[in-house]
GUROKE-428869 format. One line per field, with one value per residue (C-alpha): residue number from 0; residue in three letters; chain; z, y, x. Coordinates in nm, 2 decimals. Each point is the difference from the previous one (the first is absolute). Layout:
residues N
num: c(NUM/...)
residu: c(ALA/...)
chaine: c(A/...)
z: c(Z/...)
y: c(Y/...)
x: c(X/...)
This chain:
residues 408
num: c(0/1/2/3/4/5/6/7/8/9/10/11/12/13/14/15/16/17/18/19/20/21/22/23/24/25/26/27/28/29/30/31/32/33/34/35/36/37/38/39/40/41/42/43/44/45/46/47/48/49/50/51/52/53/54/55/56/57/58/59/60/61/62/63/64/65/66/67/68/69/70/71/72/73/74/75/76/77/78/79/80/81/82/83/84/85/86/87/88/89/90/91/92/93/94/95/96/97/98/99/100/101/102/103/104/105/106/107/108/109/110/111/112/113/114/115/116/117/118/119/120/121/122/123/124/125/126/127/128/129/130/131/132/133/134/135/136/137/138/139/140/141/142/143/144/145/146/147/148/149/150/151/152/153/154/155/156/157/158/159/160/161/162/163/164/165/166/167/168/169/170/171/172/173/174/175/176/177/178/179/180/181/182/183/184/185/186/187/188/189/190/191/192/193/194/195/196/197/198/199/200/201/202/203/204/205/206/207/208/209/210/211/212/213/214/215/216/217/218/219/220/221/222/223/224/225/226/227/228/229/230/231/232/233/234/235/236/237/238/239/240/241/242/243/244/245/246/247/248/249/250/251/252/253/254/255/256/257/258/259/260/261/262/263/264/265/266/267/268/269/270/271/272/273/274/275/276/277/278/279/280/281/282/283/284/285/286/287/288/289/290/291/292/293/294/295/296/297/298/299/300/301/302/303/304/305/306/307/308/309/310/311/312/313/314/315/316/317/318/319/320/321/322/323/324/325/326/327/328/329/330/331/332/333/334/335/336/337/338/339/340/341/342/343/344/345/346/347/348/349/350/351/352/353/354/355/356/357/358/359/360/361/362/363/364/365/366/367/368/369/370/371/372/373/374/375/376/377/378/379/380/381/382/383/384/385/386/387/388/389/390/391/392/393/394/395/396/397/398/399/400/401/402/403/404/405/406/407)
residu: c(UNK/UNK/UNK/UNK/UNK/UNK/UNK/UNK/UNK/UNK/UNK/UNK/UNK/UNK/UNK/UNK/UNK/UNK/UNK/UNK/UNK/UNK/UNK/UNK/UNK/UNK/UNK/UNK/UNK/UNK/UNK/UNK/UNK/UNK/UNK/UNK/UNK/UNK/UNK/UNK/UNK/UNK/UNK/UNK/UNK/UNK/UNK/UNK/UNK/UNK/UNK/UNK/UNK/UNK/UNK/UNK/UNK/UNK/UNK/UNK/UNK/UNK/UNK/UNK/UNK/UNK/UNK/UNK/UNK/UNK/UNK/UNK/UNK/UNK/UNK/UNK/UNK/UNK/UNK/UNK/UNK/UNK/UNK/UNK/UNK/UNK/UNK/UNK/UNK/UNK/UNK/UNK/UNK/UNK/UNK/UNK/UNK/UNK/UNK/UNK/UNK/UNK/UNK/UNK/UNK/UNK/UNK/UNK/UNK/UNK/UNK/UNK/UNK/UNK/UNK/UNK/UNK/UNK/UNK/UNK/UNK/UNK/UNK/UNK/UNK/UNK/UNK/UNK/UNK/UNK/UNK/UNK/UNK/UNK/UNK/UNK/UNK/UNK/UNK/UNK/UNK/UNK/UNK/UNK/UNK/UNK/UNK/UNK/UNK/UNK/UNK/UNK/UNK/UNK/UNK/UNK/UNK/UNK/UNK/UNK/UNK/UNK/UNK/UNK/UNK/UNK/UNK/UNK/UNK/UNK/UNK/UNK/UNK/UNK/UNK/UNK/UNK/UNK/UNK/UNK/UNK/UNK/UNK/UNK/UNK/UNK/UNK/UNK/UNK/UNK/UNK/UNK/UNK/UNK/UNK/UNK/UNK/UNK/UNK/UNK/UNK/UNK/UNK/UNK/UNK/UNK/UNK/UNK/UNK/UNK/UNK/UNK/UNK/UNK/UNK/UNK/UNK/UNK/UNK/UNK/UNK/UNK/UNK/UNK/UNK/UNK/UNK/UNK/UNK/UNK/UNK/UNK/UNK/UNK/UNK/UNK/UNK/UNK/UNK/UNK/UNK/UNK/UNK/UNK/UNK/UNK/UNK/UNK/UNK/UNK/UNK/UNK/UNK/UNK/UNK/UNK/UNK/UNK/UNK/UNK/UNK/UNK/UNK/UNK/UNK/UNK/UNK/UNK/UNK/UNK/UNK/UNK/UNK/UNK/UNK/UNK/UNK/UNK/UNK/UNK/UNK/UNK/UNK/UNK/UNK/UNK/UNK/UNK/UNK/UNK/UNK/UNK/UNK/UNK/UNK/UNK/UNK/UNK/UNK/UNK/UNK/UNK/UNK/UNK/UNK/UNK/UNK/UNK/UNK/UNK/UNK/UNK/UNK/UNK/UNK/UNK/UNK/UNK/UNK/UNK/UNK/UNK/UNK/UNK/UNK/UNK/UNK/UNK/UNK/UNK/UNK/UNK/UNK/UNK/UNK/UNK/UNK/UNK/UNK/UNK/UNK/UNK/UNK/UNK/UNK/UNK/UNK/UNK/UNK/UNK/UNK/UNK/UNK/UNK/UNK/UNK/UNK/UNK/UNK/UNK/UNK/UNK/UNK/UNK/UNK/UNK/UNK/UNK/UNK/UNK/UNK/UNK/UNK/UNK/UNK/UNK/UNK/UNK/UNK/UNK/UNK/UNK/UNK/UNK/UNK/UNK/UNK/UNK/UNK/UNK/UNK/UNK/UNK/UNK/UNK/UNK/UNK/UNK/UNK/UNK/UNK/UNK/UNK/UNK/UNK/UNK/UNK/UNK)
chaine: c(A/A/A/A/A/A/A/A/A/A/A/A/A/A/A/A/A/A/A/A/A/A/A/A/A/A/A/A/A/A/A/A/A/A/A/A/A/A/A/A/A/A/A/A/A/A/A/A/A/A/A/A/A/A/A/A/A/A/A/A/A/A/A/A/A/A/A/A/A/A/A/A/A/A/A/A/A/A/A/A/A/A/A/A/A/A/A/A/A/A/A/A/A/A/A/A/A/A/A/A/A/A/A/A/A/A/A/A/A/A/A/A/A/A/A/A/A/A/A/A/A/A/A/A/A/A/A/A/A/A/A/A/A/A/A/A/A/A/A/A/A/A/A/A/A/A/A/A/A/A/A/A/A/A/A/A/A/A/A/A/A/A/A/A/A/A/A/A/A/A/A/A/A/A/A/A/A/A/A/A/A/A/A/A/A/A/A/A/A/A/A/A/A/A/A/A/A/A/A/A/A/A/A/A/A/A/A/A/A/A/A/A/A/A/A/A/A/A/A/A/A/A/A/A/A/A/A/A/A/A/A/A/A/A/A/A/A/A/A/A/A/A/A/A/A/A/A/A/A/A/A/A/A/A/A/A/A/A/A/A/A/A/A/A/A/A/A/A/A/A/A/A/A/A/A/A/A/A/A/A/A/A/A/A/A/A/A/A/A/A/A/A/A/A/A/A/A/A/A/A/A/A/A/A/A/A/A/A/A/A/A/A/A/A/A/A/A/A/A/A/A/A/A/A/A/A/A/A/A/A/A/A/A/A/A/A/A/A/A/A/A/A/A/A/A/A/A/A/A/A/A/A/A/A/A/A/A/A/A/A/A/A/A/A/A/A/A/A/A/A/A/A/A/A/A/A/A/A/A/A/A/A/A/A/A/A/A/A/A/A/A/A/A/A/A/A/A/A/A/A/A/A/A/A/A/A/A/A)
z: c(15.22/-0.34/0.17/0.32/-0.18/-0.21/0.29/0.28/0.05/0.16/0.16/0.18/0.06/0.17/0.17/0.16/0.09/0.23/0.15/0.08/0.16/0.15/0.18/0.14/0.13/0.18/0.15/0.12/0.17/0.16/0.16/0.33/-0.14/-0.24/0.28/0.19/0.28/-0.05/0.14/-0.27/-0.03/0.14/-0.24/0.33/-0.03/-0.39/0.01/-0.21/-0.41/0.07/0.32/-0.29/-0.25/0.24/0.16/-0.37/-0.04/0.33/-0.16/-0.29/0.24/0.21/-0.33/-0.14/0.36/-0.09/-0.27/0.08/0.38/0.17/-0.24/-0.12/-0.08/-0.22/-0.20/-0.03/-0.12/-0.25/-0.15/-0.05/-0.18/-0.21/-0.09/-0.09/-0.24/-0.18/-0.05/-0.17/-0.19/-0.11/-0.13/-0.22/-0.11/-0.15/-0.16/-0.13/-0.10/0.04/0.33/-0.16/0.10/0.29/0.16/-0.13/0.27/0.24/-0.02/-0.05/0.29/0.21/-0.07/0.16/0.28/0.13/-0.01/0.13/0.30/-0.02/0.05/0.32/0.14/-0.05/0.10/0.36/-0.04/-0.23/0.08/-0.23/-0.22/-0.11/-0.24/-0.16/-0.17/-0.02/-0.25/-0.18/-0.08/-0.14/-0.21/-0.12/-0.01/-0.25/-0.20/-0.03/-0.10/-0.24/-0.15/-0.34/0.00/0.06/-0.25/0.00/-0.12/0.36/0.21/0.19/0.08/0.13/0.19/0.17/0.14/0.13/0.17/0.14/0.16/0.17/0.09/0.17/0.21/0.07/0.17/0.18/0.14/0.09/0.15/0.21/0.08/0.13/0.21/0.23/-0.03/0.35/0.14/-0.08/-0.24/-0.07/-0.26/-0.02/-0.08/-0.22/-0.19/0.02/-0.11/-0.32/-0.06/0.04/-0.20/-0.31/-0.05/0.02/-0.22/-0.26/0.01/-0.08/-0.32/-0.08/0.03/-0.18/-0.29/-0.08/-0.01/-0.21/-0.26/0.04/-0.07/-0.35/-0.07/0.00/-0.17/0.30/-0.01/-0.36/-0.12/-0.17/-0.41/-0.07/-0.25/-0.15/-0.31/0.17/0.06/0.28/0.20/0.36/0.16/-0.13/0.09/0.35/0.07/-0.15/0.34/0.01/0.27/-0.26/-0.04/0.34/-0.01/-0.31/0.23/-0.09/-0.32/0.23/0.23/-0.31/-0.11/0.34/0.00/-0.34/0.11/0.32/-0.19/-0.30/0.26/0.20/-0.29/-0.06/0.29/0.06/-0.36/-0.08/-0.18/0.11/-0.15/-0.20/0.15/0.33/0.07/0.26/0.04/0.11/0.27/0.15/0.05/0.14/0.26/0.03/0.06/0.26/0.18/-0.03/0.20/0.29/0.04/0.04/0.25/0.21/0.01/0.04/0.31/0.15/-0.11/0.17/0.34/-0.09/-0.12/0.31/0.28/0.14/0.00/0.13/-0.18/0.21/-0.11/-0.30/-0.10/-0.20/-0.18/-0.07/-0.15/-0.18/-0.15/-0.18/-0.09/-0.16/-0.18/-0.09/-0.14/-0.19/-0.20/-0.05/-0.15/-0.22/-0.10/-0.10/-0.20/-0.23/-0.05/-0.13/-0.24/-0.10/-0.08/-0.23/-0.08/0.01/0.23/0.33/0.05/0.17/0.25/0.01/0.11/0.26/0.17/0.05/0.08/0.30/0.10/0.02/0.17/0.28/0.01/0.01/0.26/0.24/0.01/0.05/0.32/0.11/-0.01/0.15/0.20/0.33/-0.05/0.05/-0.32/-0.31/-0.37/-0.09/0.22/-0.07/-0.21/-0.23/0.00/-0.13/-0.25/-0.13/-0.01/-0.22/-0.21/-0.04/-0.08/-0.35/-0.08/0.10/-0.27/-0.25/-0.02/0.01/-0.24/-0.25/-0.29/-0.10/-0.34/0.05/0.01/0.12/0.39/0.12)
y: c(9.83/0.12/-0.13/0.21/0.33/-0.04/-0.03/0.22/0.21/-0.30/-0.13/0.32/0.08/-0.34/0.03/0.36/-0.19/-0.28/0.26/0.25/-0.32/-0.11/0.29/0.03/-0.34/0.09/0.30/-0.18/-0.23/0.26/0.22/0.04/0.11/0.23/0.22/-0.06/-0.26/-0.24/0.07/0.02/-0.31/0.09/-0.09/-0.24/-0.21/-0.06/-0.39/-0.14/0.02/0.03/0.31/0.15/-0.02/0.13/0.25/0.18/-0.07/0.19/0.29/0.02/-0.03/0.30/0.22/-0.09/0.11/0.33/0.01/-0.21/0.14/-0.16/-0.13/-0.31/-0.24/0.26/0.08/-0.40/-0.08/0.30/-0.13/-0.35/0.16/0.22/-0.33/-0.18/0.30/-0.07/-0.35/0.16/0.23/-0.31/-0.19/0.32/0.09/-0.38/0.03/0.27/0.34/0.21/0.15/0.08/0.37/0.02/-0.28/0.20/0.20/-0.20/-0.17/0.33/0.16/-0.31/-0.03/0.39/-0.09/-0.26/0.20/0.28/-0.27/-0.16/0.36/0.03/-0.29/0.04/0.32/-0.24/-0.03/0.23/0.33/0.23/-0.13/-0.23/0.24/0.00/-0.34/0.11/0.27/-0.25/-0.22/0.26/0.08/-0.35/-0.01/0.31/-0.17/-0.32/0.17/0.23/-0.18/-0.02/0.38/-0.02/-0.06/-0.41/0.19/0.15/-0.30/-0.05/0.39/-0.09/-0.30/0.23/0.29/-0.26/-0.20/0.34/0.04/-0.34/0.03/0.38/-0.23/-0.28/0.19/0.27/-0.28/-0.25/0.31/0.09/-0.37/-0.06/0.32/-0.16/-0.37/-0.17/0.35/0.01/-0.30/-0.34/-0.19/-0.23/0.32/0.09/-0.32/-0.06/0.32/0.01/-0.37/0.14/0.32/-0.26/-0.16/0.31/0.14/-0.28/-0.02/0.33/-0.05/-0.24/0.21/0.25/-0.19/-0.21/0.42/0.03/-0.23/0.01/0.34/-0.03/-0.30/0.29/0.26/0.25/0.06/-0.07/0.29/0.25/0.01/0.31/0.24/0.05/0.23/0.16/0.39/0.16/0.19/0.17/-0.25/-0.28/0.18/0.09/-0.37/-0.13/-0.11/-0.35/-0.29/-0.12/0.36/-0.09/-0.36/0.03/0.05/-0.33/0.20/0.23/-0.30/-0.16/0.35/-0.01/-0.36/0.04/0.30/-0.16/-0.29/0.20/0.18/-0.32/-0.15/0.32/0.04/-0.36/0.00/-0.36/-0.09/-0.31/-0.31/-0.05/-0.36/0.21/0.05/0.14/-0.35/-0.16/0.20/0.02/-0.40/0.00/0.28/-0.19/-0.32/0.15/0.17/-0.34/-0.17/0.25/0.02/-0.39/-0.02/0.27/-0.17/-0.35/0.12/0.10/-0.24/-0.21/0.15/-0.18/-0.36/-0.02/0.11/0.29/0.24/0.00/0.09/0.32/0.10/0.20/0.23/-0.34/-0.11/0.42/-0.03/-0.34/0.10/0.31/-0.22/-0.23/0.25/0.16/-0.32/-0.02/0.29/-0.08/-0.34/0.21/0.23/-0.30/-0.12/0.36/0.09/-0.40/0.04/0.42/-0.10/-0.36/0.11/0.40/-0.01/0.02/0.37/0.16/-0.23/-0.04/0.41/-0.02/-0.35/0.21/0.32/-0.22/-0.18/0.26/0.25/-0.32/-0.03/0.40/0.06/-0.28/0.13/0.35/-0.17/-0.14/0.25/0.31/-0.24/-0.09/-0.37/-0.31/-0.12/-0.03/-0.16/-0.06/0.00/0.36/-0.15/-0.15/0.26/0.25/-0.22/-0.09/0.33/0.09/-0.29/0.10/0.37/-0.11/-0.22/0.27/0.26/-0.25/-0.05/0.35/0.12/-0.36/0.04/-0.22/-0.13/-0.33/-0.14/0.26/-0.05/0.09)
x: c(3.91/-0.16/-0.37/0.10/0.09/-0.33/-0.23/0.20/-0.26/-0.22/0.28/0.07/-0.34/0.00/0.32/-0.14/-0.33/0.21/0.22/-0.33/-0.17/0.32/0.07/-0.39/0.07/0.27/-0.15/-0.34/0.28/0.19/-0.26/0.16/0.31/-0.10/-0.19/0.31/-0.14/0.30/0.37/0.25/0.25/0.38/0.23/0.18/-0.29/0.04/0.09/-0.13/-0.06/-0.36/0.09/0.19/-0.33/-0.20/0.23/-0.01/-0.39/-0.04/0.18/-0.22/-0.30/0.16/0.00/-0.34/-0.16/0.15/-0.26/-0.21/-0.07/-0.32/-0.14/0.17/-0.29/-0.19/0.35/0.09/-0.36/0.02/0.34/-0.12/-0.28/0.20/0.20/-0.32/-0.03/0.31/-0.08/-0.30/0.18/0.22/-0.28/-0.11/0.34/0.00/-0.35/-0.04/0.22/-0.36/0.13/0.31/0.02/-0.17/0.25/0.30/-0.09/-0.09/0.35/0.22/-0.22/0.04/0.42/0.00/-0.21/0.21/0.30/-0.14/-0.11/0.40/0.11/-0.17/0.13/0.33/-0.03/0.00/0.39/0.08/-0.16/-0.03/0.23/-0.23/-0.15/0.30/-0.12/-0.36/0.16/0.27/-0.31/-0.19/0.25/-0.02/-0.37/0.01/0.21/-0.17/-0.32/0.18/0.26/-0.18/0.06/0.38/0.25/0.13/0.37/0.02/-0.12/0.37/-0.05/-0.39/0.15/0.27/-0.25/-0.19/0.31/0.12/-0.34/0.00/0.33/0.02/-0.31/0.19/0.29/-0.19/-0.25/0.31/0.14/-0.28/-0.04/0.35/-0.03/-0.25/0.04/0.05/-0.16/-0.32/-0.02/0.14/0.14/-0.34/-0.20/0.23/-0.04/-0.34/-0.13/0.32/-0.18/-0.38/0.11/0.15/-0.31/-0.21/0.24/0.02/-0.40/-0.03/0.20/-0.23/-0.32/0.17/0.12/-0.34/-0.17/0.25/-0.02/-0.40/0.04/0.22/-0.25/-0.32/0.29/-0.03/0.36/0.05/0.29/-0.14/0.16/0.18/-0.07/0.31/-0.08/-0.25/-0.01/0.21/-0.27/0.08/-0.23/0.23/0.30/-0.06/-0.13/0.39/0.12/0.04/0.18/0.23/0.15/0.13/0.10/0.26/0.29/0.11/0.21/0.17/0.14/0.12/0.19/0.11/0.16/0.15/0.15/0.16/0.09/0.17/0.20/0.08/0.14/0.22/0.16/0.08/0.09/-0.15/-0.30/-0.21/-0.03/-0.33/-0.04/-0.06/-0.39/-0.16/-0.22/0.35/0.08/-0.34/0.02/0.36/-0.13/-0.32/0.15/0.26/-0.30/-0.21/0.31/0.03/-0.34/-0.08/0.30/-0.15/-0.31/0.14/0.12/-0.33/-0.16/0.25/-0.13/-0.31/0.13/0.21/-0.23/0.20/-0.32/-0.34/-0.34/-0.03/0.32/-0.20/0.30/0.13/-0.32/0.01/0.32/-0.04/-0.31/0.17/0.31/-0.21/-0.15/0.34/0.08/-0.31/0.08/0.35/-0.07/-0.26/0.16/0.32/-0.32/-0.08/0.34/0.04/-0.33/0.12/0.33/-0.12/-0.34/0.00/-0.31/-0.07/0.20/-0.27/-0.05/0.35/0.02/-0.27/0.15/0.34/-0.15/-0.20/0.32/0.23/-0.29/-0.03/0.41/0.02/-0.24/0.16/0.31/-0.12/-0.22/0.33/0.21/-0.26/-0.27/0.06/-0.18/0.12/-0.14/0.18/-0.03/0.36/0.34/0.16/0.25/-0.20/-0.24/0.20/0.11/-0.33/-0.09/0.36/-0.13/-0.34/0.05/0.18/-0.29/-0.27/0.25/0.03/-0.37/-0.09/0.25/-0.04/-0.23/-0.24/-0.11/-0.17/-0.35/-0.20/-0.14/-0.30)
C-alpha cells in the first residue's frame, strides 16, 4: 500500500490511459449503434447474463451517439489516442518531475473535462438536474485545489458544505428520475448511465488529485505565511474576507447541543451516566440498522436464489443493486464508529458514510410515499424505521466533536 500511495500519480495516469483506450475500443466496435443503425434491446428479450451485459452496454452506446453524432470512428480513434497519451504521461511522471507544473494542469484540466462530459450525459436521464452534480463537484474540485488555504480546524465544516451540495443533487436528480421512470426511461438506463457516471466520476477524482499533489510538489498552491505583526493598511483590511470566516459554525452547534442538553437534563431532572458515550449508541443504532437492512435484502435476493424472477424483470436487479449498496455503507459505517469509538479515528468518514446512508434511506421513502413507481428500496415499514434510525446517527455526527488524529 505504502508503494501504491508513493507512485499514484503513474498508477492513475495509467489507470486513465486503459479506460481512454478501453472506451475507443468499444466505440470502433459499436459503430452502428452509436449513429443509431441498430434497434435497441427490449428489456423481454433480456435472458440471459450476457442479454443483461449487453442490454446496459447498448445504453451507454445510446448516450455516447448523443455526443458522438456521425462520427463514431473519428471520436473512438481520437480517445484511444488520447489514452496512448496518458500512458505517456505515465512514463514521464515516473522519470522525471521536469513536467511538474505543466502536468498539474493537464490532470486538474482533464478531471473538469470529464465531468463537464459526465454532466452531459446524465443530463440523458436526468435533465437538467444533472447540473446539479456538475455544481456539487465543483464545489469539491475548489476545495481540493485550495485546501492548503483552508483552515485543518474547520475540516468537518468543509466536509458538510460539500455533502450538502451532493446531497441537494442527489434528491432533486432521484426526484426527477423517478418522475419519468417507466415513461420515457427504464430501470437499465437508469443503471447503466448511474454505473457509467461512477466511473467517470471516480476518474475524475483521480485526475484531479494527481494535479493536485503535482501542484504542491512545484509549490503552486503552497499557503501563503501571514504577517502577523505587520502594519494594518486599507489594502490589507479590505482583502480580510476569508472561507474559514464561514466554516466555524461548528462552535455555534456545539452551544446549541449543550444548551439542549443542559435543559434536557433539567426538566427530566436526571443527569447521565459518564460511562454513557455517544460512540455507544451509534453502534447499538448501527447494529439495529445493519439487521433490518440485511433482512430486507435477503429477501430480494431470495427472488434470485429461488428462480421466481426473470432477467428482464429489471426493477429487481434495480432494487438489489441499491440494497447492496445500502448494505455496503451500513457494514462501513459499523466499521468507523468501531475504529472512532477504540481508536478516536475514522470520524470523518464516519459523518459522510451516515450522511450517504441516511440521504439513500431518506430519499426512498420520500419516492414511496409521493412517486407513483412500482419501485422501492425498502418495505414502508422498515423504511421508515431506518430512516428514524438513521436521523440520530446523522445528529450525533454532526453535533459530536472531534479531537483525534487529524484526517485529511
Amino acid at each position: 500500500m505504502k508503494k501504491l500511495r508513493d507512485r499514484s500519480e503513474v498508477y492513475i495516469s495509467i489507470l486513465l490511459g486503459i479506460f481512454f483506450a478501453m472506451l475507443g475500443i468499444f466505440i470502433l466496435f459499436n459503430t452502428g449503434n452509436i449513429r443509431g443503425d441498430a434497434s435497441g434491446m427490449e428489456e423481454s428479450s433480456i435472458d440471459t447474463i450476457f442479454d443483461l451485459i449487453n442490454a446496459f452496454f447498448l445504453e451507454v452506446t445510446n448516450v455516447l451517439g448523443m455526443m458522438i453524432g456521425p462520427f463514431p470512428i473519428i471520436a473512438g480513434i481520437l480517445i484511444i489516442l488520447a489514452g496512448v497519451g496518458m500512458f505517456k504521461v505515465a512514463a514521464t511522471v515516473k522519470r522525471t518531475t521536469k513536467y511538474d507544473t505543466e502536468l498539474s494542469f493537464l490532470f486538474t484540466g482533464l478531471s473538469f473535462f470529464l465531468f463537464m462530459i459526465t454532466t452531459v450525459l446524465m443530463h440523458q436521464v436526468y435533465g437538467w438536474w444533472a447540473l446539479t452534480y456538475m455544481a456539487a463537484f465543483i464545489v469539491h474540485m475548489l476545495y481540493n485545489i485550495f485546501k492548503e488555504y483552508l483552515d485543518p480546524r474547520h475540516r468537518k465544516e468543509q466536509y458538510m458544505v460539500i455533502l450538502f451540495f451532493y446531497g441537494i443533487a442527489y434528491f432533486l436528480t432521484q426526484n426527477a428520475v423517478y418522475s419519468n421512470i417507466e415513461s420515457t426511461i427504464t430501470p437499465t438506463d437508469v443503471l447503466s448511465i448511474d454505473m457509467f457516471f461512477a466511473i467517470m466520476w471516480i476518474l475524475s477524482l483521480c485526475a484531479l488529485g494527481v494535479g493536485v499533489f503535482l501542484s504542491k510538489s512545484k509549490n503552486l498552491l503552497k499557503k501563503p505565511k501571514r504577517d502577523e505583526n505587520g502594519e494594518m493598511i486599507r489594502q490589507s483590511k479590505r482583502n480580510r474576507l476569508h472561507p474559514d470566516e464561514y466554516l466555524g459554525f461548528s462552535k455555534q452547534l456545539y452551544d446549541f447541543r449543550n444548551g439542549v442538553l443542559e435543559r434536557t437534563k433539567a426538566f427530566l431532572e436526571i443527569e447521565l451516566p459518564r460511562w454513557l458515550r455517544p460512540g455507544y449508541i451509534e453502534l447499538l443504532l448501527g447494529t439495529l440498522m445493519l439487521i433490518f437492512i440485511l433482512i430486507e435484502f435477503n429477501n430480494r435476493h431470495g427472488v434470485f436464489t429461488e428462480g421466481y424472477f426473470r432477467l428482464s424483470q429489471m426493477n429487481y436487479i434495480y432494487e438489489w443493486v441499491n440494497l447492496f449498496l445500502a448494505l455496503v455503507l451500513a457494514v462501513l459505517y459499523l466499521f468507523t464508529t468501531f475504529f472512532n469509538l477504540t481508536q478516536n479515528k475514522f470520524y470523518h468518514r464516519q459523518m459522510i458514510i451516515i450522511a450517504a446512508l441516511w440521504l439513500k434511506v431518506s430519499v426512498s421513502l420520500y419516492i414511496t410515499l409521493f412517486k407513483e413507481v412500482e419501485l422501492s428500496l425498502f418495505i414502508l415499514p422498515f423504511n421508515v424505521l431506518l430512516v428514524l434510525i438513521s436521523t440520530p446517527l446523522v445528529l450525533i455526527s454532526i453535533f459530536k466533536e472531534f479531537n483525534g488524529e487529524a484526517e485529511k
